[in-house]
Each structure stands twice: as C-alpha cells, then as structure tokens.
N, C-alpha and C positions, 0 to 999 in steps of 0.2 A: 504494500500500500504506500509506503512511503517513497519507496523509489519513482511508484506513478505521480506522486506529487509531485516528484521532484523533477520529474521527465518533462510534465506539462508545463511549471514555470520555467523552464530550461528554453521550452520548446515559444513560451509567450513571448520570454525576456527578447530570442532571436528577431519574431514576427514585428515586435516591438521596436526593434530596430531598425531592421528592414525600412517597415513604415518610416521611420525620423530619418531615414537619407532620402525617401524619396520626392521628387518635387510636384506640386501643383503645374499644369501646362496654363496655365490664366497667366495672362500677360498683365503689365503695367504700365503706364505713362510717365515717362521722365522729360521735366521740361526745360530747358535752359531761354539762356537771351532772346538768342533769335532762331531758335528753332526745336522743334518737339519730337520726340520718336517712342514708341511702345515694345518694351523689352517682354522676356517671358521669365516668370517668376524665377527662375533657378539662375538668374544675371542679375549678380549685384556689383555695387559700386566697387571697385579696386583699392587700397590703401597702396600695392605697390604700385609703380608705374612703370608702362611698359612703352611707354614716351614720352619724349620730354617736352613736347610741345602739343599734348593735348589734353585739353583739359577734361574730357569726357570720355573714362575710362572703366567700363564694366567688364565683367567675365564670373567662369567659373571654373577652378581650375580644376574639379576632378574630373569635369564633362569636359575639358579644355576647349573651352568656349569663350571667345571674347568680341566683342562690338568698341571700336574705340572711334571716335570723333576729330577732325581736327577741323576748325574753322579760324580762318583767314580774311581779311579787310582786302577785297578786290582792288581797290588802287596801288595794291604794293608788288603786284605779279599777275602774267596771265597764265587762265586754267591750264592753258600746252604747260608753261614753266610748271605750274605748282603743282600738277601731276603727274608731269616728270621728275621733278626733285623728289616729293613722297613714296612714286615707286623706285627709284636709285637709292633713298635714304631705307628702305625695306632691305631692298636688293643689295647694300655697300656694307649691311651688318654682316659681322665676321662667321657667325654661327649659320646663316641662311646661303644653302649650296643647291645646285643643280634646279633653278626655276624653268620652270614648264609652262609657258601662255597658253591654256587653254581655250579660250575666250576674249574678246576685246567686241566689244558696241559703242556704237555713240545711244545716249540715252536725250533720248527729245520728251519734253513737256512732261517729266517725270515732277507730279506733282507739280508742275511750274516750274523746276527746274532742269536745265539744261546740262550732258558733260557727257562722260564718259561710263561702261561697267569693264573693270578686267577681273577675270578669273582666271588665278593663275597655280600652280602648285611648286613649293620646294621642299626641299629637305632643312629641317634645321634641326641642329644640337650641337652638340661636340662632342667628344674621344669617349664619351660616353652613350649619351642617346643621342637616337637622327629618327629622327621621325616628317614622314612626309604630309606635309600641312596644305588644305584647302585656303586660299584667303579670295576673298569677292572685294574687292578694291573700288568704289564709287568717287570719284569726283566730278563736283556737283555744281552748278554757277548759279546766284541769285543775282537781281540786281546789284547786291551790294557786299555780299558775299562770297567765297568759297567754301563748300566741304568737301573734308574728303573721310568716307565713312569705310570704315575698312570693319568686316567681319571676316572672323576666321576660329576653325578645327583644323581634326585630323580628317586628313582626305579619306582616310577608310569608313570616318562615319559621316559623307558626303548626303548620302539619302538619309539617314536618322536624321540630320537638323534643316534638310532642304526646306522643308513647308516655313520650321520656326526663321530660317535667314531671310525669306521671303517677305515672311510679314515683318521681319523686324524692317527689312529696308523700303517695303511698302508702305510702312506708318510713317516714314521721315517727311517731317511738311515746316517749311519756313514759316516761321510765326510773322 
C-alpha cells in the first residue's frame, strides 16, 4: 500500500512538472515608440543582449527562439545601406559560418511598409556547438523610419515555429 502511494505522488510530482514547463500558445502585444508587434506567450523580454544596438530584444532560450528589433531614424542611411550593414554585421560575427540565402523578396505595402524579406540559414557556434540556424531577416521603411526585425531558431525546427514566425511578423504595424 505504501509503495502505491508513493508511486502515484512520484508519478503526480513528474505530471506536475511536465505541466510548469509547458507554455500557453496565446500570444501578447508588446508596444514601443513607434511601433507594435504581438509575440506568443513563451517570448519574453531578454536581460542579456544579443545586440548592441537594439533595443527590442525577446526570446526563449530553451525553445531557442528569438525576435529582436532594430529601428533607425531614416535620414541617417538608406534601406540598401542599412540592410546591408545588418546583414554583414550578422554575417562578420566570428561564430556564424557557412550562410545559405535561401530566400530574398522585396516586400511591398507590408502593412504600409515597404523593404525587403531574406531567409537565410548558417551555422553558428564554436569548437564546441555548430548548430545550423533558420533566421527571417525583414527590413522595413516607414516614412520616417527603419526596421529591421530579425527572427530566428534552429532550422530543424523550421515547421514547428513556421505558423508562430508568421504571425509574429504579420502583427508588426507602425504606430
């Protein structure tokens, strides 16, 4: 009798857990200055950073899932420069080897705004892990504006987060 007790808290305490890692798929609204976008519950805010130049930095790192933002004051560069420079400043880190263009679009009246989509795939780690990474790279032109909204995983879980990258970069709307 007692070991059946002990089997089924055994067996709760696990289910129990189970539960507490897993996430809610209900999305959220995150709003900034001049612009709003709708994440899904299991992307939170970053305390580390994984750029130095943007201030909108989510993810999650055991689903290795990230959404990071950069936005820019149009009179100091054009869209060609500024998303040339973001994807070379991707591509010029030491750890990211062997990119693959999969993809490149001009994206028209996307929400109102106007640019680019590259999908591209590398390798990044070092002497330890390499893992080959999906990243969907947008740069975007507002009137008065630039962004450039980069999401990215691992390529092998391309279709698990296809629908959530979708929406996330279908929600992006200049306020």
């Amino acid at each position: 009798m007692h070991i059946k007790y002990t089997l089924y808290v055994l067996i709760t305490l696990i289910l129990l857990g189970f539960y507490n890692c897993s996430y809610s798929e209900e999305f959220y609204e995150v709003k900034k200055e001049n612009y709003r976008i709708e994440l899904p519950s299991y992307v939170k805010s970053l305390s580390n950073k994984l750029s130095e130049t943007a201030d909108f930095q989510y993810g999650n790192q055991f689903r290795n899932f990230y959404v990071v933002i950069e936005e820019k004051d149009k009179s100091t560069t054009s869209i060609e420069a500024y998303a040339k420079n973001s994807l070379e400043t991707i591509l010029s880190t030491p750890y990211v080897k062997e990119p693959d263009t999969l993809a490149f679009e001009d994206v028209q009246n996307f929400n109102g705004l106007n640019g680019s989509h590259i999908a591209l795939t590398a390798i990044v780690g070092d002497s330890v892990i390499n893992e080959k990474i999906l990243y969907h790279l947008y740069h975007l032109e507002s009137p008065t504006q630039y962004y450039h909204v980069a999401i990215w995983t691992w390529a092998q879980w391309q279709e698990k987060y296809k629908e959530d990258t979708e929406k996330i970069i279908a929600s992006f709307r200049e306020i």
